[in-house]
C-alpha positions in Angstrom: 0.0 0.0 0.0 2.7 2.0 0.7 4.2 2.5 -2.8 0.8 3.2 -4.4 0.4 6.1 -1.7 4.3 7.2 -2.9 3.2 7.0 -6.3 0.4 8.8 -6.3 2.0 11.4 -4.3 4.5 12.2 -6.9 2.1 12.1 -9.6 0.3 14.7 -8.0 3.2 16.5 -7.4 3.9 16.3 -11.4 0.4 17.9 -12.0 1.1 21.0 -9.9 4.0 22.1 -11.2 3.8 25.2 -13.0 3.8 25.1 -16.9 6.8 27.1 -18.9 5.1 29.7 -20.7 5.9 30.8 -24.1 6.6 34.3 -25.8 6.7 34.9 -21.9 8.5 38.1 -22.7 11.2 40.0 -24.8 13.7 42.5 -24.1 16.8 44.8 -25.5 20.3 45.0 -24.4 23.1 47.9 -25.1 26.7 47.6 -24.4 26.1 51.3 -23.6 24.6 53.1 -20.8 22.0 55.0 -22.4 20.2 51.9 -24.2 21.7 53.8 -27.8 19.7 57.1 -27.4 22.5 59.3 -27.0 22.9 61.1 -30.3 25.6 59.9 -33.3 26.0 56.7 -30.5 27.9 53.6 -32.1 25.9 51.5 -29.8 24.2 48.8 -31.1 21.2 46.8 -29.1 20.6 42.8 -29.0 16.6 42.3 -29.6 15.8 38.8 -27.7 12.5 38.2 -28.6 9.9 35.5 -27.6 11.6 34.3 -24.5 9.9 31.0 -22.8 9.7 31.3 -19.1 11.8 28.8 -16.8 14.6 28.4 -18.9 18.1 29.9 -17.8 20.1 31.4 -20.6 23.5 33.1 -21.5 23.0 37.0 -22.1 24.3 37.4 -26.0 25.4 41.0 -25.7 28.9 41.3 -23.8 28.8 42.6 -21.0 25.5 44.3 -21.5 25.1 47.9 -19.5 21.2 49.0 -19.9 18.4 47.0 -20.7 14.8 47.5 -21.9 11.8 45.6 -21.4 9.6 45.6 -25.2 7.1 43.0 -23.6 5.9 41.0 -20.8 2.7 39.0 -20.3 0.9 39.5 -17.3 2.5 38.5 -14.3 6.1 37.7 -15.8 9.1 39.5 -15.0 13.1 39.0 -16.0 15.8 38.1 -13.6 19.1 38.3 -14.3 21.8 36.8 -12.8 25.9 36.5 -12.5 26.0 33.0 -12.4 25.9 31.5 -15.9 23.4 28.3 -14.4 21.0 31.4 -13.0 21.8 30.8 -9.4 21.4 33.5 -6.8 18.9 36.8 -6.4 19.7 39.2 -9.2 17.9 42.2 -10.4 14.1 41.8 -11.4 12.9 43.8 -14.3 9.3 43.8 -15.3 7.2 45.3 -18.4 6.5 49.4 -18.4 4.9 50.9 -21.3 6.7 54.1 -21.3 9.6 51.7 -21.5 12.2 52.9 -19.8 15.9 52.5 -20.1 17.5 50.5 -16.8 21.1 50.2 -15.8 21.9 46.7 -16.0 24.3 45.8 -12.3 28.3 45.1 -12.7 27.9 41.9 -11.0 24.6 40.7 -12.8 25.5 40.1 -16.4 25.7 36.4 -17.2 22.3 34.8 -17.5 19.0 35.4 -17.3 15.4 33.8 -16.7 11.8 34.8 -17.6 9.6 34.1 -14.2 5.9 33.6 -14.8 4.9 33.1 -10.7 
């Protein structure tokens, strides 16, 4: 009786986990402070669109400095992280529609992870 009560217990716990959601949200990097607005700026941004929540991944700009939010669905929010296996509490940043260019943290430039609670 005992492993059928295991069993279902695991099963159950299968059932709640939450789902990875997809297109969870997109953002844009600059290797520049001022997220490329300054005038004549060489700066460049990294569009990374249509990011699945729950996964960790490698930031593609080097060593990014500002960041924008483009979109979010409701609820998620990006973390990013120095740790390349997105390990520790790094800065959150979550959708705002007058879109507003953020400093990115020295120490917080590795990885990062779309959280949809």
């Amino acid at each position: 009786m005992q492993p059928t009560l295991a069993l279902i217990s695991a099963l159950a716990l299968l059932t709640t986990s939450v789902a990875a959601v997809d297109n969870a949200l997109s953002f844009t990097t600059w290797p520049c402070t001022d997220c490329g607005v300054t005038e004549g700026s060489a700066c460049q941004g990294t569009d990374v669109q249509n990011v699945p929540s729950g996964t960790c991944f490698s930031l593609t700009t080097p060593n990014p400095l500002s960041i924008v939010v483009d979109f979010a669905k409701e609820s998620c929010f990006l973390e990013l992280y120095g740790a390349p296996d997105c390990q520790g509490n790094g800065p959150t940043f979550g959708y705002d529609s007058n879109r507003p260019c953020k400093p990115i943290p020295v120490n917080e430039r590795t990885s990062y992870q779309v959280i949809c609670p």
